[in-house]
C-alpha positions in Angstrom: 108.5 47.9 159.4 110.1 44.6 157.9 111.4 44.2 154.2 111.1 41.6 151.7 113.9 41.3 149.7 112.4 38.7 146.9 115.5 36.6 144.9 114.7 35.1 142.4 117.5 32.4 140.5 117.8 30.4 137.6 121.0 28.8 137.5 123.8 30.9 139.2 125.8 28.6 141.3 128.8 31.1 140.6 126.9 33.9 141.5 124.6 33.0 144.3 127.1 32.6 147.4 128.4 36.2 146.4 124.4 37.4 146.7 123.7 36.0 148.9 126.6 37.0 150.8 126.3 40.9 149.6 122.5 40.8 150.4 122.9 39.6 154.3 125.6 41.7 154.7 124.3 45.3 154.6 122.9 47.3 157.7 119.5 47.7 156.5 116.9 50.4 159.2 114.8 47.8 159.8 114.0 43.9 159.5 114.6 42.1 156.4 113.8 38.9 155.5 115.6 37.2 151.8 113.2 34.9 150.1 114.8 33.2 147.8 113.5 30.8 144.8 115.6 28.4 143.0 113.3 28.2 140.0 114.1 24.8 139.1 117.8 25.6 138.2 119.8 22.5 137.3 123.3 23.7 138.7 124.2 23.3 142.6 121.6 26.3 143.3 119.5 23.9 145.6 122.7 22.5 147.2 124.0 26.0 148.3 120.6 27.3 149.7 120.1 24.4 151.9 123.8 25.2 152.8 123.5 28.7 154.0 122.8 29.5 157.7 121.3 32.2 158.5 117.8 33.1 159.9 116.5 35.3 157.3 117.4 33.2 154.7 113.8 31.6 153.4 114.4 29.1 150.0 112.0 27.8 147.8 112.4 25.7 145.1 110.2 25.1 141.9 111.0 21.6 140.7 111.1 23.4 137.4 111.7 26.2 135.6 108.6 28.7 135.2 110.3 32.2 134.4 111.3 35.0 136.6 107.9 36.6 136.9 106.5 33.3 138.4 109.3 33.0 140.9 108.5 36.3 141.8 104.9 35.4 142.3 105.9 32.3 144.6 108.2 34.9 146.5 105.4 36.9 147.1 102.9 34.4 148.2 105.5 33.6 150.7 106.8 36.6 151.9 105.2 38.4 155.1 106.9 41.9 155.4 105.4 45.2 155.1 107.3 46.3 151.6 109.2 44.4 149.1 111.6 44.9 146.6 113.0 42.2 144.2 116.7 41.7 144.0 118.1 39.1 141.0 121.2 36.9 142.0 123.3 38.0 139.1 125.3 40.6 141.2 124.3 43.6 138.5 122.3 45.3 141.5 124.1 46.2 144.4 122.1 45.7 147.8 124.1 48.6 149.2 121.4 50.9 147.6 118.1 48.9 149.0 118.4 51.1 152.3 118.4 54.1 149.8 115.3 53.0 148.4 113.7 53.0 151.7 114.9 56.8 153.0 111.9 58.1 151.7 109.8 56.0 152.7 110.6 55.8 156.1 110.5 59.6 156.1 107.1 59.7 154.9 107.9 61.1 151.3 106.6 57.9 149.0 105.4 54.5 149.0 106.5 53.2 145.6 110.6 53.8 145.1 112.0 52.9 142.1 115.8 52.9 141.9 117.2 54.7 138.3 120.4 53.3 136.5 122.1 55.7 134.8 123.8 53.4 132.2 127.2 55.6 132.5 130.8 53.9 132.9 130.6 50.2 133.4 126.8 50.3 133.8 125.9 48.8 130.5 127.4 46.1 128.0 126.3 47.5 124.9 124.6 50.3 123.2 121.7 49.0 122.1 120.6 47.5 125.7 120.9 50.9 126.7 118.5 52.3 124.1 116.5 49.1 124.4 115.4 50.4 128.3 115.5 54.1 127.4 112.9 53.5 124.4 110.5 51.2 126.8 110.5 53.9 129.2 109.6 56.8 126.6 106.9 54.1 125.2 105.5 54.2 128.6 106.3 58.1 129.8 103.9 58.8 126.1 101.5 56.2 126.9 100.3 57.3 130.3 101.7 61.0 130.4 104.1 60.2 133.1 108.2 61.2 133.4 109.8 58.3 134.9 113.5 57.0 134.4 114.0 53.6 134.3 111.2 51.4 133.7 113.3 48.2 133.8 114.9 48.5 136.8 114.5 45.3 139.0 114.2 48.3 142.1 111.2 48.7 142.1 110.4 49.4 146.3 106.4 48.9 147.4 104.0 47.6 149.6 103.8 44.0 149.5 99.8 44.2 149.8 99.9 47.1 146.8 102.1 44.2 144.9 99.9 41.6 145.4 97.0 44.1 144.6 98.4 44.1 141.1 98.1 40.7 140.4 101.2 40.7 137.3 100.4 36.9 134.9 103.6 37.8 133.4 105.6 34.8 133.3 109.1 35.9 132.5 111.0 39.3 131.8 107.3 41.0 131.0 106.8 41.9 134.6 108.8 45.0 134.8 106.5 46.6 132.4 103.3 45.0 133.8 104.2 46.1 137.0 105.1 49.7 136.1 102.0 50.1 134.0 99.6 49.0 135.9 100.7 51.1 138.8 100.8 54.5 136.2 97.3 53.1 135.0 96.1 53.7 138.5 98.0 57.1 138.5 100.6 55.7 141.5 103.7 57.8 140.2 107.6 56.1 141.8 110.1 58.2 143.5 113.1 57.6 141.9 116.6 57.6 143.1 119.6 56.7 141.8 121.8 53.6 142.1 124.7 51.6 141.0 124.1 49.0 138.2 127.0 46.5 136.4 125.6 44.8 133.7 127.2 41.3 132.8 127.7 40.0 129.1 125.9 37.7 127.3 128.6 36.0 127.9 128.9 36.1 131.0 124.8 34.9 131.5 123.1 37.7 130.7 119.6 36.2 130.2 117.3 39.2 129.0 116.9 39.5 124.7 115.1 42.2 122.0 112.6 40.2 122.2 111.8 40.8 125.4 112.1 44.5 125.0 109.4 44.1 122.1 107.2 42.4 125.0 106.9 45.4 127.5 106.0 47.3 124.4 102.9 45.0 123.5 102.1 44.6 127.7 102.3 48.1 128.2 100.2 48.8 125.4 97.6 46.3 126.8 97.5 47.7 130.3 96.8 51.5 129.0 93.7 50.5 127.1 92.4 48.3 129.9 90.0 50.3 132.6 91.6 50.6 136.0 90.2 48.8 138.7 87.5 49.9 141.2 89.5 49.7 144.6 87.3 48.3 147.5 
């Protein structure tokens, strides 16, 4: 089995040596490759990619900026490994917890992993973020009937053909809830498990807005009333 971790960055040249760093440094139980897209940041992001040595380090670069579900969609064009799982360059995820992700799916328990913040201690910067993601995910637990945690989490562990199968047009933030519904639309239910998450200030770069959160609500909406696919 080989894993595709899928980066994608927008500006974080303070950031991206430490993710970089964290990312190649953990003992994952099996092959990884990092694909990372510098979607057409303006800072030194190019700079330090082509910098970085090390074999299963794979840049791409938009020569402009099209939104995090487009990088993601480059990513995946690109990628060649068995599962996937995105992991964003602002060093709120911990890559310590990808190879929890993968436990049950290596011991034959699930396909789809999703990894569940819990939003206690440091885990969030302010309380209406939190009840931003809790309220998306009851949206979508009504909607399609289902009882997941954490819709918005950027672990979200699959096949790589299954993600491709989904074919998200979400440009930016959007994709989380795309994703998530179209998988409950075809009645794929995630394992969840839980993991660390360190949210940064606005500040501090924080990038995601209500707006965004008003989004999911109108994409998630739109998946439940479309019909689901025939799989061939």
């Amino acid at each position: 089995m080989k894993l595709s971790i899928l980066m994608p960055v927008y500006n974080e040249e303070e950031r991206l040596p430490e993710a970089l760093k964290q990312a190649l440094a953990v003992e994952y139980p099996c092959d990884v490759e990092l694909v990372v897209v510098n979607d057409g940041s303006s800072d030194r992001t190019r700079e330090i990619l082509e910098g970085w040595e090390d074999a299963r380090l794979r840049p791409i670069n938009h020569e402009r900026n099209k939104g995090k579900g487009a990088a993601i969609r480059t990513a995946v064009d690109a990628a060649d490994g068995d599962y996937m799982v995105i992991l964003d360059a602002d060093l709120e995820y911990d890559p310590k917890d990808i190879p929890r992700l993968l436990e049950p799916v290596l011991d034959g328990k699930a396909k789809i992993v999703y990894g569940n913040r819990s939003f206690g201690g440091h885990a969030a910067f302010s309380f209406w973020y939190v009840m931003g993601n809790k309220g998306v995910t009851l949206f979508a637990n009504i909607l399609y009937n289902s009882y997941i945690g954490d819709l918005e989490t950027c672990y979200k562990l699959m096949p790589l053909e299954l993600y491709r199968s989904l074919a998200i047009k979400s440009k930016g933030f959007g994709m989380e809830a795309e994703v998530t519904g179209k998988l409950l639309r075809r009645r794929m239910r995630p394992y969840e498990v839980p993991i660390s998450y360190h949210a940064r200030t606005r500040e501090e770069g924080k990038k995601i807005t209500a707006m965004d959160g008003v989004e999911a609500l109108l994409i998630l909406l739109r998946e439940r009333i479309r019909p689901v696919p025939r799989q061939r």
